[in-house]
mmCIF file of the N, C-alpha and C atoms, coordinates in Angstrom:
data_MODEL
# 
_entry.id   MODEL 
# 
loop_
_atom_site.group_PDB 
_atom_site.id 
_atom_site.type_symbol 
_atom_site.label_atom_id 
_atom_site.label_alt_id 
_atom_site.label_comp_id 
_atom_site.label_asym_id 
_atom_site.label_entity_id 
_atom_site.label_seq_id 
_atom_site.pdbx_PDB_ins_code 
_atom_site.Cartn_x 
_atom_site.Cartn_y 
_atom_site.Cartn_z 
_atom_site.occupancy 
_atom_site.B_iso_or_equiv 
_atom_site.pdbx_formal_charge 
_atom_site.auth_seq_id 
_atom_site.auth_comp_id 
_atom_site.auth_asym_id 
_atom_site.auth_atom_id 
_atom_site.pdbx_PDB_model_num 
ATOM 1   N N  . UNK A 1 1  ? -1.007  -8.037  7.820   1.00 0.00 ? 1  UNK A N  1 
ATOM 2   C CA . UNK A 1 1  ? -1.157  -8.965  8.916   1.00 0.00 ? 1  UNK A CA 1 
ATOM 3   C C  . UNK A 1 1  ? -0.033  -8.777  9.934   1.00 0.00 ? 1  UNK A C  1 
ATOM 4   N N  . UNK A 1 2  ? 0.878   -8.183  9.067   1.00 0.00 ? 2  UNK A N  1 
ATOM 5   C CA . UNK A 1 2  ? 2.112   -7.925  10.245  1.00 0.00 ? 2  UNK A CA 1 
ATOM 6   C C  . UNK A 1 2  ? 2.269   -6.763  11.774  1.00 0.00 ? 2  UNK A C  1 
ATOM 7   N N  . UNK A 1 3  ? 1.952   -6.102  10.982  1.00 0.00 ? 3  UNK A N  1 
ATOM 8   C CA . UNK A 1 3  ? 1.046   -4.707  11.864  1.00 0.00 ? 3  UNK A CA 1 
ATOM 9   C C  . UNK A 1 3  ? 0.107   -5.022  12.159  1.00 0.00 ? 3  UNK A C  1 
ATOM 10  N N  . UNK A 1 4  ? -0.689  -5.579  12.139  1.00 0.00 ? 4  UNK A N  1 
ATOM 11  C CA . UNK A 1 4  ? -2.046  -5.532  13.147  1.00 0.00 ? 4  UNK A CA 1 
ATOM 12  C C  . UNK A 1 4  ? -1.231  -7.004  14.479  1.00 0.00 ? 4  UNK A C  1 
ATOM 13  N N  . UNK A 1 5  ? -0.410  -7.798  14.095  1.00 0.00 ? 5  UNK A N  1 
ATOM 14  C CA . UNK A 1 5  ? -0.008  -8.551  15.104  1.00 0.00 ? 5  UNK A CA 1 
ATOM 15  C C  . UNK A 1 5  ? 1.225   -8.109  15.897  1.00 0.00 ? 5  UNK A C  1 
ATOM 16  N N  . UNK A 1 6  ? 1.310   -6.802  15.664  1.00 0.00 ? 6  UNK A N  1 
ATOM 17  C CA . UNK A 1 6  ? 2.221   -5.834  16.381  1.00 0.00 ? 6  UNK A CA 1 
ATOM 18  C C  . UNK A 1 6  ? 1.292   -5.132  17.160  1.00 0.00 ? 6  UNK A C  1 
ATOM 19  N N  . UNK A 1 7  ? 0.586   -4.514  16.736  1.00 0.00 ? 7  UNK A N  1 
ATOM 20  C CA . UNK A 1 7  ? -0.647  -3.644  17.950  1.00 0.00 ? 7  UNK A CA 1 
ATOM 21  C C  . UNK A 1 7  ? -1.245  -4.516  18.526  1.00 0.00 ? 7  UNK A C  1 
ATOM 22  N N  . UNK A 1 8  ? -1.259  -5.628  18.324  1.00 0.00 ? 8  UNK A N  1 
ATOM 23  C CA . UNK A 1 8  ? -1.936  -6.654  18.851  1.00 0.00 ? 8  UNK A CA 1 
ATOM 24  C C  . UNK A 1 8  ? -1.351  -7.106  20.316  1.00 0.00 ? 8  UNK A C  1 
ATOM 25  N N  . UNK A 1 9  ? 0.104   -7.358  20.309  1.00 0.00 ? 9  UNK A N  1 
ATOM 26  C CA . UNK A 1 9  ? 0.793   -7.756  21.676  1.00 0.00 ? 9  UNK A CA 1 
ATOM 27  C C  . UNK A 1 9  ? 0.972   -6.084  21.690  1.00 0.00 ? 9  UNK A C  1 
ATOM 28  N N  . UNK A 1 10 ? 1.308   -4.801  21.256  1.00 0.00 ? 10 UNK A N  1 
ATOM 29  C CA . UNK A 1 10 ? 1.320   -3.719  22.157  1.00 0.00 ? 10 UNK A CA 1 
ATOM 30  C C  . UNK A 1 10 ? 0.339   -3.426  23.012  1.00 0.00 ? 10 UNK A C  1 
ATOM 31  N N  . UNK A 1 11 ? -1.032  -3.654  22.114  1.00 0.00 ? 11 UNK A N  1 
ATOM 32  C CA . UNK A 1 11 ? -2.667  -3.117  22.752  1.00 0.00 ? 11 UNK A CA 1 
ATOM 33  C C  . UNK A 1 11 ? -3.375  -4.323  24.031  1.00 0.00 ? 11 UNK A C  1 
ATOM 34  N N  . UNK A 1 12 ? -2.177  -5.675  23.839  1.00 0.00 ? 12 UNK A N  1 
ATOM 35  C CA . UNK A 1 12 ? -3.334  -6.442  24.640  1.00 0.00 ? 12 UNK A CA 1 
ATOM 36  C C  . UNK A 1 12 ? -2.227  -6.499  26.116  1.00 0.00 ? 12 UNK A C  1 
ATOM 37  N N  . UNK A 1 13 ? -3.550  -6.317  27.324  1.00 0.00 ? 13 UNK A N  1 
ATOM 38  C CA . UNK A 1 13 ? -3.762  -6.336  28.775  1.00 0.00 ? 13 UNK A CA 1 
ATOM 39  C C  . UNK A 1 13 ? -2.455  -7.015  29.178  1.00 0.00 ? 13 UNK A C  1 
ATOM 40  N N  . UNK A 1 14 ? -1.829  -7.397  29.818  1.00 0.00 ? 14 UNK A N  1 
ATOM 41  C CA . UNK A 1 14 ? -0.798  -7.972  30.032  1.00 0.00 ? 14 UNK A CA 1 
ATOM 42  C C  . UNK A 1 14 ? -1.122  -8.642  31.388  1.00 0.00 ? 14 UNK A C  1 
ATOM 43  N N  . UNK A 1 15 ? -2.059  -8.030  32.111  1.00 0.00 ? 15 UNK A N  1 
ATOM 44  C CA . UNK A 1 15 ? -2.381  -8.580  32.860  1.00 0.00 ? 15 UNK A CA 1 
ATOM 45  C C  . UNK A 1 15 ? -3.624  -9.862  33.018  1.00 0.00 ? 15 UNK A C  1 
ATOM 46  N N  . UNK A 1 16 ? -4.433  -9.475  32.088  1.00 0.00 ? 16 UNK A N  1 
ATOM 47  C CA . UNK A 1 16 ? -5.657  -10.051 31.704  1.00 0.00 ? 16 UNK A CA 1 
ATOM 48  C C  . UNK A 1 16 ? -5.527  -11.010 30.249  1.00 0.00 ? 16 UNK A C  1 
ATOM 49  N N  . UNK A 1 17 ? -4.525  -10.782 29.805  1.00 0.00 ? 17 UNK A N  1 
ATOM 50  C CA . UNK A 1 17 ? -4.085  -11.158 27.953  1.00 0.00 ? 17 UNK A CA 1 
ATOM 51  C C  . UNK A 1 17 ? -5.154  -11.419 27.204  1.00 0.00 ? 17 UNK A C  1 
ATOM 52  N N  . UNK A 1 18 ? -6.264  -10.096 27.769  1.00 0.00 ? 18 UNK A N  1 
ATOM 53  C CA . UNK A 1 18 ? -6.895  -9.975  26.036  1.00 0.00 ? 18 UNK A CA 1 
ATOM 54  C C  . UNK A 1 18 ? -7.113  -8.670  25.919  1.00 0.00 ? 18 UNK A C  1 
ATOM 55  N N  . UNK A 1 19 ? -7.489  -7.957  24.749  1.00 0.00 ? 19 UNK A N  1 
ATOM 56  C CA . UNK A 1 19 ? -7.691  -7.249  23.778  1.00 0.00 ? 19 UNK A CA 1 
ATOM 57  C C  . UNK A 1 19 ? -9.334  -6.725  23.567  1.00 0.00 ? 19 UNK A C  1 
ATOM 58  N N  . UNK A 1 20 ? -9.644  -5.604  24.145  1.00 0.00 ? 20 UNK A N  1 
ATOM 59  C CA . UNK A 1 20 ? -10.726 -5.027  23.989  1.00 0.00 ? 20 UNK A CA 1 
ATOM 60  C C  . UNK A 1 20 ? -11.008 -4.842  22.624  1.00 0.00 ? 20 UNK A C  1 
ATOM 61  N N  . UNK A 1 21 ? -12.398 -5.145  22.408  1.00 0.00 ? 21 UNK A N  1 
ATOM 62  C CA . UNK A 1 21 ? -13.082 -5.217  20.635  1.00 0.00 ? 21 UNK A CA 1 
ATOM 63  C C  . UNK A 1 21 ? -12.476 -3.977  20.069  1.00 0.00 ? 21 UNK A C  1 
ATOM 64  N N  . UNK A 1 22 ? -12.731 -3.055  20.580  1.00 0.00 ? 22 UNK A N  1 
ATOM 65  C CA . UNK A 1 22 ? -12.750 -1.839  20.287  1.00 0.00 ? 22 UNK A CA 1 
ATOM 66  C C  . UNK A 1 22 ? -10.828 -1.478  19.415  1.00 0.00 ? 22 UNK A C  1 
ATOM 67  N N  . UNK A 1 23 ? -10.414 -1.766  20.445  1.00 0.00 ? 23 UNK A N  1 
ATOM 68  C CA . UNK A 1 23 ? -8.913  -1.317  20.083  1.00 0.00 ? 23 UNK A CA 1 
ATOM 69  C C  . UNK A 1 23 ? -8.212  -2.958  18.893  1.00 0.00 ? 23 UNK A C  1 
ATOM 70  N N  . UNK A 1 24 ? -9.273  -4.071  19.157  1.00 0.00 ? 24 UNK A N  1 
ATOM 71  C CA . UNK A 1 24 ? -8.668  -5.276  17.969  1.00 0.00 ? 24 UNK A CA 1 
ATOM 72  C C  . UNK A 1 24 ? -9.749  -4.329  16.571  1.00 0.00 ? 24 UNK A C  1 
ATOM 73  N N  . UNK A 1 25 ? -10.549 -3.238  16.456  1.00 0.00 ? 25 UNK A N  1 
ATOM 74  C CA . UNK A 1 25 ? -11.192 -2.928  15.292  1.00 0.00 ? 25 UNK A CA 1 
ATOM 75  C C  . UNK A 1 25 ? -10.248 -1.366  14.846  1.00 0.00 ? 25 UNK A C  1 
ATOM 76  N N  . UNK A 1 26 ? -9.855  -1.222  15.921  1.00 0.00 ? 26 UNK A N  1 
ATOM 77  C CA . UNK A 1 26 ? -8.854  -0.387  15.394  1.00 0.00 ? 26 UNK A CA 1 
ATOM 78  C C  . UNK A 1 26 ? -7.453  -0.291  15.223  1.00 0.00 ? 26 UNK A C  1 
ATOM 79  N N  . UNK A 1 27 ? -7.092  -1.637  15.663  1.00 0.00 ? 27 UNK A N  1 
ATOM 80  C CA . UNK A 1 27 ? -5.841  -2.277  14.684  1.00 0.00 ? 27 UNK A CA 1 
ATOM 81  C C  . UNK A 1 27 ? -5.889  -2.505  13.718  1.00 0.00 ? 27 UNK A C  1 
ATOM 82  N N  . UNK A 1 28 ? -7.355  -3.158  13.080  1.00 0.00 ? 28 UNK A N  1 
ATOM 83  C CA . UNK A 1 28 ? -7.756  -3.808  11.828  1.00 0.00 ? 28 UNK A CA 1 
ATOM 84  C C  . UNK A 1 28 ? -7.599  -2.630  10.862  1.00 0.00 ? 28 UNK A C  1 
ATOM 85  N N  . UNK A 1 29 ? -8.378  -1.091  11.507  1.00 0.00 ? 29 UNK A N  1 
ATOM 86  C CA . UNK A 1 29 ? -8.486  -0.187  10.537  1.00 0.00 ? 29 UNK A CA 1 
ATOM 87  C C  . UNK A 1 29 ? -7.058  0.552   10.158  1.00 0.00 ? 29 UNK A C  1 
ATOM 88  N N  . UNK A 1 30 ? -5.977  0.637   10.798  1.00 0.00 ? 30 UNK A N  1 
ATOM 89  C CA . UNK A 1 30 ? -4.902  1.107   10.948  1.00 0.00 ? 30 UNK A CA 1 
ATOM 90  C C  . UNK A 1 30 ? -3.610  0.013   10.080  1.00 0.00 ? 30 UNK A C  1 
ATOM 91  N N  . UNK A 1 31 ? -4.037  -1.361  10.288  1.00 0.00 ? 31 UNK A N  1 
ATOM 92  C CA . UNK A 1 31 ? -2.736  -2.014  9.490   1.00 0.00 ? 31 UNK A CA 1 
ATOM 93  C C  . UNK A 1 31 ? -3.898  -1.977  8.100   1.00 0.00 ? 31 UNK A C  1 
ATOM 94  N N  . UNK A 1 32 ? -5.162  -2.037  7.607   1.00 0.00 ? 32 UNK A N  1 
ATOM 95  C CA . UNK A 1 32 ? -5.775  -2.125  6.517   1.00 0.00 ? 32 UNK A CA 1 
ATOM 96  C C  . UNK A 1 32 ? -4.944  -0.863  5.823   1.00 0.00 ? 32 UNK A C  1 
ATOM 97  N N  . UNK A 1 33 ? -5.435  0.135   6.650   1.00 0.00 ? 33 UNK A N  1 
ATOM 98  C CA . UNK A 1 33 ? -4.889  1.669   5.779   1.00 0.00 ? 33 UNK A CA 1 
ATOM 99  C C  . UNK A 1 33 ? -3.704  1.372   5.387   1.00 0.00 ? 33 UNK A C  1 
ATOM 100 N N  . UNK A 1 34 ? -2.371  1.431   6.366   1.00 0.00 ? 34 UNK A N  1 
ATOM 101 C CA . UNK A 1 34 ? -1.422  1.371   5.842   1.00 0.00 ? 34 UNK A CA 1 
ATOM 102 C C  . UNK A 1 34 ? -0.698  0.229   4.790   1.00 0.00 ? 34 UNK A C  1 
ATOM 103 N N  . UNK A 1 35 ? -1.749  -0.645  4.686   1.00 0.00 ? 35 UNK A N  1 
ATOM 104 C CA . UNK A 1 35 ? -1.471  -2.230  3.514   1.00 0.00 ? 35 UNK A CA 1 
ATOM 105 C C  . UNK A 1 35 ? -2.069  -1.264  2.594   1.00 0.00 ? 35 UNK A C  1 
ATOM 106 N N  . UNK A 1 36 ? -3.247  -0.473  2.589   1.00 0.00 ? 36 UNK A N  1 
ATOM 107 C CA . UNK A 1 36 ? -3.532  0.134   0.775   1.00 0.00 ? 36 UNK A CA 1 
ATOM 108 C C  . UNK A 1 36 ? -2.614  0.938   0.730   1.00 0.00 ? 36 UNK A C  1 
ATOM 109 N N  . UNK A 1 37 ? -2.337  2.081   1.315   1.00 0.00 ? 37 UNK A N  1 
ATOM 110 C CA . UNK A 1 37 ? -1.381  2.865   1.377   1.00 0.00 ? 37 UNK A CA 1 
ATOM 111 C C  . UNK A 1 37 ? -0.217  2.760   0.271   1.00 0.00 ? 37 UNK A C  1 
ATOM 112 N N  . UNK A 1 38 ? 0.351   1.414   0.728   1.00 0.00 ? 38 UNK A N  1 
ATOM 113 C CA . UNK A 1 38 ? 1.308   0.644   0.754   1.00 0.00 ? 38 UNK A CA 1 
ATOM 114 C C  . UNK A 1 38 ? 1.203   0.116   -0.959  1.00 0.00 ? 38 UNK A C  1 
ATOM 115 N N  . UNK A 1 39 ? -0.099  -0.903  -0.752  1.00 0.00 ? 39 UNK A N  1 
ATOM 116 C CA . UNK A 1 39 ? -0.054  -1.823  -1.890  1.00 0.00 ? 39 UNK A CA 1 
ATOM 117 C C  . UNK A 1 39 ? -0.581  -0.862  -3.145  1.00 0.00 ? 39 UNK A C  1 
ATOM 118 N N  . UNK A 1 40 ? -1.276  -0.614  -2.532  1.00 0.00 ? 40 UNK A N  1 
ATOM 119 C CA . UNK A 1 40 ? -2.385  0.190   -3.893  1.00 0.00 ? 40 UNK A CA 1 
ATOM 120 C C  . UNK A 1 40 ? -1.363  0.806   -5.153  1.00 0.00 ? 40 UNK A C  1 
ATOM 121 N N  . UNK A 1 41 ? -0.551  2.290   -4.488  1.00 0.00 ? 41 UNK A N  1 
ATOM 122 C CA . UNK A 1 41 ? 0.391   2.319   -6.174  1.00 0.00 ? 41 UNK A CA 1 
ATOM 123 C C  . UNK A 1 41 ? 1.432   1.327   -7.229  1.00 0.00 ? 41 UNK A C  1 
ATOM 124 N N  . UNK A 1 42 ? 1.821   0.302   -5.725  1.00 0.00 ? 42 UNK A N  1 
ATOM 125 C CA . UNK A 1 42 ? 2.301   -0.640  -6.614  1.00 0.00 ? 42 UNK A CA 1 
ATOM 126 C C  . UNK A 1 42 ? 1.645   -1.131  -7.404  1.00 0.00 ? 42 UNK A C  1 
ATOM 127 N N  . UNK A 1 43 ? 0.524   -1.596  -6.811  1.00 0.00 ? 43 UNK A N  1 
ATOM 128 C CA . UNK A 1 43 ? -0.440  -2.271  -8.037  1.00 0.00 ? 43 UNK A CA 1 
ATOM 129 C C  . UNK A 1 43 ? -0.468  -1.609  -9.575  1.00 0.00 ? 43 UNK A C  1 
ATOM 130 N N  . UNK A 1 44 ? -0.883  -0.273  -9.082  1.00 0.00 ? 44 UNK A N  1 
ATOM 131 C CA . UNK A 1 44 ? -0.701  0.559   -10.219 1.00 0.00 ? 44 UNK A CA 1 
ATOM 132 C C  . UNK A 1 44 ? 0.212   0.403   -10.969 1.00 0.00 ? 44 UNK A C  1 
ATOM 133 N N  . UNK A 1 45 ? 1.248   0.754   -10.388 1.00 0.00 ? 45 UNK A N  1 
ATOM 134 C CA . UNK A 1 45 ? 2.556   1.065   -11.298 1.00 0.00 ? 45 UNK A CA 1 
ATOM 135 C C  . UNK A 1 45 ? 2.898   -0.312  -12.166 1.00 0.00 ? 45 UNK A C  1 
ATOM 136 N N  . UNK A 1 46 ? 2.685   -1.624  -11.520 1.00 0.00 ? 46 UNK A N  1 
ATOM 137 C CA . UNK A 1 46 ? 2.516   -2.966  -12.251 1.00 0.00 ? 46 UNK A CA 1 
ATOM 138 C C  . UNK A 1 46 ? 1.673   -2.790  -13.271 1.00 0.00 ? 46 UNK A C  1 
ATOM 139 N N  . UNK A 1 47 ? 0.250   -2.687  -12.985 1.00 0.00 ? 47 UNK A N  1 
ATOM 140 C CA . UNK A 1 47 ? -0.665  -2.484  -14.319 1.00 0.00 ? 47 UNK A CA 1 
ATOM 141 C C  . UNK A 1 47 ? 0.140   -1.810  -15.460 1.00 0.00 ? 47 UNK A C  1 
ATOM 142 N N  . UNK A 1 48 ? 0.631   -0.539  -14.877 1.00 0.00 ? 48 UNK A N  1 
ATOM 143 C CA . UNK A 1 48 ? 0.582   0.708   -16.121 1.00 0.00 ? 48 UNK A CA 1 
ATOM 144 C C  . UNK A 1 48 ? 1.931   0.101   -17.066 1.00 0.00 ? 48 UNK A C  1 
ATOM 145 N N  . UNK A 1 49 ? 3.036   -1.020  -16.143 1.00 0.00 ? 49 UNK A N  1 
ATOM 146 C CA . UNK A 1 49 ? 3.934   -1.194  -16.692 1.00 0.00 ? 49 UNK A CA 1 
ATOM 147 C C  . UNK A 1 49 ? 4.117   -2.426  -17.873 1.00 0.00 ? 49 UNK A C  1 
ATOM 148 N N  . UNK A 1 50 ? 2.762   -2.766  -17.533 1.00 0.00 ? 50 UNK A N  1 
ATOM 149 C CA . UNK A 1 50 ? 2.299   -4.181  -18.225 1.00 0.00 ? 50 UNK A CA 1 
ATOM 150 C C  . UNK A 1 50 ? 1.627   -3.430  -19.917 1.00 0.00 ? 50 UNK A C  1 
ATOM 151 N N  . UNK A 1 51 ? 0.669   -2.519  -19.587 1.00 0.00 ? 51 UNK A N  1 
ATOM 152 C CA . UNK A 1 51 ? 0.259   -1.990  -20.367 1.00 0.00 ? 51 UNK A CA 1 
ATOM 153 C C  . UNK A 1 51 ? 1.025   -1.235  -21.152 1.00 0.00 ? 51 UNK A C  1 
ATOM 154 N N  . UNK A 1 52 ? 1.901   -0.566  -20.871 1.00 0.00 ? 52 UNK A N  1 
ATOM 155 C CA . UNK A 1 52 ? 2.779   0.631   -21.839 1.00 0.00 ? 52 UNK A CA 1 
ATOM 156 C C  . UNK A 1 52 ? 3.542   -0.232  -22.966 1.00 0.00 ? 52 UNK A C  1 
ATOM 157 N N  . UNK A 1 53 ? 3.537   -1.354  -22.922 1.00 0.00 ? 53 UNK A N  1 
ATOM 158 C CA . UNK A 1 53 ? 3.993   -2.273  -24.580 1.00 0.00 ? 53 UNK A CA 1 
ATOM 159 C C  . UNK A 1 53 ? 2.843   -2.125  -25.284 1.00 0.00 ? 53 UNK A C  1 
ATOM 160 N N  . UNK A 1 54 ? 1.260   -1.762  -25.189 1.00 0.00 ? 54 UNK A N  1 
ATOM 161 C CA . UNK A 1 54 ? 0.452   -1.996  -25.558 1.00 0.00 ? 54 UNK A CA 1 
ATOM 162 C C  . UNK A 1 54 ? -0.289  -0.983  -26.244 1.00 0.00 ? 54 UNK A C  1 
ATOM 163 N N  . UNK A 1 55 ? 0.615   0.449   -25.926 1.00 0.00 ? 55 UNK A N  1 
ATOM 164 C CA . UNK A 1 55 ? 0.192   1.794   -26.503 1.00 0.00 ? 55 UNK A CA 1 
ATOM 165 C C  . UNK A 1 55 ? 1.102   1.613   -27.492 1.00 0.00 ? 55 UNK A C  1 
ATOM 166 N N  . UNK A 1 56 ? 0.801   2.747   -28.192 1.00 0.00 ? 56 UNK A N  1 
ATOM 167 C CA . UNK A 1 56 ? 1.617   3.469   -29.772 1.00 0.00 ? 56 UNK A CA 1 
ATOM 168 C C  . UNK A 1 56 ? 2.882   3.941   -29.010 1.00 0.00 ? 56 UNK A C  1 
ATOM 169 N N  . UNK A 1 57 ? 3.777   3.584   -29.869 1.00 0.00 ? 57 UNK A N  1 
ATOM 170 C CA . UNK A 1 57 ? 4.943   4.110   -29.470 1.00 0.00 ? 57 UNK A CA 1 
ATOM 171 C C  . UNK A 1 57 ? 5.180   5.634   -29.035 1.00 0.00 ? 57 UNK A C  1 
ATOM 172 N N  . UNK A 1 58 ? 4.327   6.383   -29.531 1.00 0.00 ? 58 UNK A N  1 
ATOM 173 C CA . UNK A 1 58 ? 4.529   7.725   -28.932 1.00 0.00 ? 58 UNK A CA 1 
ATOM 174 C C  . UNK A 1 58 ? 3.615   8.043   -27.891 1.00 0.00 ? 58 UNK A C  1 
ATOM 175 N N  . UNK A 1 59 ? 2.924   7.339   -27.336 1.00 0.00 ? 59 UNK A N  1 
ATOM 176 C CA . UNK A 1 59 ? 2.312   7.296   -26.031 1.00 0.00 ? 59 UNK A CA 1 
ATOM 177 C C  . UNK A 1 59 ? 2.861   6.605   -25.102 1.00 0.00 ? 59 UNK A C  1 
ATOM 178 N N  . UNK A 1 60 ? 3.987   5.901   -25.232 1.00 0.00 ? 60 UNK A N  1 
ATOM 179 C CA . UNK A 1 60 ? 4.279   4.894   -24.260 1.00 0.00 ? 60 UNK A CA 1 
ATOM 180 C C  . UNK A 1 60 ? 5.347   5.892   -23.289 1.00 0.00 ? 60 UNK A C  1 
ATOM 181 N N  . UNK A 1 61 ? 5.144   5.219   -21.963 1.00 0.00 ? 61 UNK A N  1 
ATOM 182 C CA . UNK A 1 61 ? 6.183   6.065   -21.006 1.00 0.00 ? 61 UNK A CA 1 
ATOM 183 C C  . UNK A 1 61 ? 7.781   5.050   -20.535 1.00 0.00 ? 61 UNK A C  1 
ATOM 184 N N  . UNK A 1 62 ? 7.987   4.173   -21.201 1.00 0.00 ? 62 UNK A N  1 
ATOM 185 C CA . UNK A 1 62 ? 8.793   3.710   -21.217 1.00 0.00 ? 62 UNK A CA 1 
ATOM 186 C C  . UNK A 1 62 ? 9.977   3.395   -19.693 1.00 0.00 ? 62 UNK A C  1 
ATOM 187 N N  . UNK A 1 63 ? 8.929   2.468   -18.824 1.00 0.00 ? 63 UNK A N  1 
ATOM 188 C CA . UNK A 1 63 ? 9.140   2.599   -17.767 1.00 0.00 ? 63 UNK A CA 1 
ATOM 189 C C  . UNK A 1 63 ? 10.902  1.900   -17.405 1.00 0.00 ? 63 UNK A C  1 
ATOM 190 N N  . UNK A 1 64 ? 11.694  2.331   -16.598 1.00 0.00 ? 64 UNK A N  1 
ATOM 191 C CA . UNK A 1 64 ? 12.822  1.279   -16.918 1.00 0.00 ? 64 UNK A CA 1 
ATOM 192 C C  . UNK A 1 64 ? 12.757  0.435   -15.027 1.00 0.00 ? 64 UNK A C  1 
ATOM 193 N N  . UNK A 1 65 ? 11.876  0.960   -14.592 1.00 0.00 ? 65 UNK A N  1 
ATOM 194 C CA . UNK A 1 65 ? 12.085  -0.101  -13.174 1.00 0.00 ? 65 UNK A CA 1 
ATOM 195 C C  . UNK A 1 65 ? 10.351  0.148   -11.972 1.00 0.00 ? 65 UNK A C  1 
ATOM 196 N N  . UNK A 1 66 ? 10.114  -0.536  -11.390 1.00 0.00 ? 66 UNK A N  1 
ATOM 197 C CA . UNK A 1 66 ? 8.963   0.038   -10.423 1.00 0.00 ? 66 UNK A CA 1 
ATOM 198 C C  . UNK A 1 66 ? 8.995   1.325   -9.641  1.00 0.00 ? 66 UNK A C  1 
ATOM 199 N N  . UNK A 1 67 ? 10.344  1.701   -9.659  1.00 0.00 ? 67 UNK A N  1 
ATOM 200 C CA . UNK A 1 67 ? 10.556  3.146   -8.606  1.00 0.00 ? 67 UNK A CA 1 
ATOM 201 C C  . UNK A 1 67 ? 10.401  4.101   -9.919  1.00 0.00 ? 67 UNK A C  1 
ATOM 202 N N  . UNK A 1 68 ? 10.990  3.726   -10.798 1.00 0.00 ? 68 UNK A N  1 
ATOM 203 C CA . UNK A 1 68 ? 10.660  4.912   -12.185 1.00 0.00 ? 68 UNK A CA 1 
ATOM 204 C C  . UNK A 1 68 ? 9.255   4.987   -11.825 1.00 0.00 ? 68 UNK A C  1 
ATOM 205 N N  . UNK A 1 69 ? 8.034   4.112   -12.283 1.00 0.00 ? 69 UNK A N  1 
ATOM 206 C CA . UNK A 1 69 ? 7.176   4.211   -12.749 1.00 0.00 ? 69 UNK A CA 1 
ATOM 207 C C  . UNK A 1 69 ? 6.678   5.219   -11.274 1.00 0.00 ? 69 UNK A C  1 
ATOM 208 N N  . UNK A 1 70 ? 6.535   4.779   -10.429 1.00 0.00 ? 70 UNK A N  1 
ATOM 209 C CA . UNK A 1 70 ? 6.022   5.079   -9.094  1.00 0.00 ? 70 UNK A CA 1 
ATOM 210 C C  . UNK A 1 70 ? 6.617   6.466   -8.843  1.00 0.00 ? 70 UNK A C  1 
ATOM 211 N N  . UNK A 1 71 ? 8.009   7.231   -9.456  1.00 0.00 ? 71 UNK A N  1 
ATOM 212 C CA . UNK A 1 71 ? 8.156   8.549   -9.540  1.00 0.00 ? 71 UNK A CA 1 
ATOM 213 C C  . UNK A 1 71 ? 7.744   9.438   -10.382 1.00 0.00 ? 71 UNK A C  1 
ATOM 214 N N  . UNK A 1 72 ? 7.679   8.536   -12.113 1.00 0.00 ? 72 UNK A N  1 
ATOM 215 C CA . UNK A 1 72 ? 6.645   9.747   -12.905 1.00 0.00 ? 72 UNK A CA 1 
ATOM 216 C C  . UNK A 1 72 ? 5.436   9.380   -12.832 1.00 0.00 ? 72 UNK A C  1 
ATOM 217 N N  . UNK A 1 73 ? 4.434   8.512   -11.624 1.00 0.00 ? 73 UNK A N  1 
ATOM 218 C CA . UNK A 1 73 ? 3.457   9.097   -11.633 1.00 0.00 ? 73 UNK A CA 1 
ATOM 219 C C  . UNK A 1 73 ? 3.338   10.075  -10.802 1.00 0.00 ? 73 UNK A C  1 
ATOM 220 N N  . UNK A 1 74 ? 4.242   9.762   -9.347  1.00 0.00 ? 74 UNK A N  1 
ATOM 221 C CA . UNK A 1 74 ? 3.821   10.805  -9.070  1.00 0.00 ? 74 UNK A CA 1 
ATOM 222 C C  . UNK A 1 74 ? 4.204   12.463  -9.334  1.00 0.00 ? 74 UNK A C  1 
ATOM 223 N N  . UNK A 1 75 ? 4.803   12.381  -10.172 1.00 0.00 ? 75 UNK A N  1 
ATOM 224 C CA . UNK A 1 75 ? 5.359   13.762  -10.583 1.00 0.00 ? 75 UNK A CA 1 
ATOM 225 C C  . UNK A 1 75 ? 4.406   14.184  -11.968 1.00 0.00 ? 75 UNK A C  1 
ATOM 226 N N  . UNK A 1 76 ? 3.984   13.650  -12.271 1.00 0.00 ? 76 UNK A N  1 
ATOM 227 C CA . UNK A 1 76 ? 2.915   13.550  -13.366 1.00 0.00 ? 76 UNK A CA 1 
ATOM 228 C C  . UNK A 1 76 ? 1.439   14.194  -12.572 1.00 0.00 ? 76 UNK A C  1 
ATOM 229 N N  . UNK A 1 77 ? 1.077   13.080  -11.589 1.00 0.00 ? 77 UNK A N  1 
ATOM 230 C CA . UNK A 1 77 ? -0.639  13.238  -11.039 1.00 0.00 ? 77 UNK A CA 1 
ATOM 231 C C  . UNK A 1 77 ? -0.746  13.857  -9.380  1.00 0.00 ? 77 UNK A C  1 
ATOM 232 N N  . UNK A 1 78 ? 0.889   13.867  -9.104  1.00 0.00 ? 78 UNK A N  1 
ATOM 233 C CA . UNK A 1 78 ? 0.736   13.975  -7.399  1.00 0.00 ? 78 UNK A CA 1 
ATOM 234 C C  . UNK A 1 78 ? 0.690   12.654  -6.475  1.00 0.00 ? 78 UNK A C  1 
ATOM 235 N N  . UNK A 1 79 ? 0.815   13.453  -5.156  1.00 0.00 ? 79 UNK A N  1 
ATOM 236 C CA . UNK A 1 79 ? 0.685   12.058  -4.601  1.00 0.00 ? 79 UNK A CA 1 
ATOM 237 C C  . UNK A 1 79 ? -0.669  11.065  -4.330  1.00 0.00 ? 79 UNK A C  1 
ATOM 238 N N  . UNK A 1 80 ? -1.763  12.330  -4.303  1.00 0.00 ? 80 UNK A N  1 
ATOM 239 C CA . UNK A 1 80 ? -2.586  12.349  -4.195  1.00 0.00 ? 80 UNK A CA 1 
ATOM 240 C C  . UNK A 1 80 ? -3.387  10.968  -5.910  1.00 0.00 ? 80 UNK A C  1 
# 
């Protein structure tokens, strides 16, 4: 919500003070992306860190913080 109310006073008319549909649907698509971007591996890395008490001890990855987890995955699966 923060970014899209940043393109929001960049993108709107200054003269007219509004905001063509077009460019308020492509704020929407641009702060959406960068919120999954954003949120999505955390989420992950929360799940996986919740779960790893819940494997066998020799499966567990024994996370010690959110930036751990969020570096061996991606060094594990990519960034991708």
């Amino acid at each position: 919500m923060g970014l899209y109310d940043v393109l929001k006073h960049k993108w709107t008319d200054p003269d007219t003070n509004t905001m063509p549909l077009v460019r308020k649907i492509v704020a929407g698509l641009i702060s959406g992306a960068v919120g999954a971007a954003v949120g999505n591996p955390a989420d992950v890395a929360m799940v996986r860190m919740q779960a790893d008490g819940r494997l066998p001890i020799e499966q567990r990855r024994n996370y010690k913080s959110v930036v751990d987890a969020l570096s061996q995955m991606s060094k594990a699966g990519g960034c991708r």
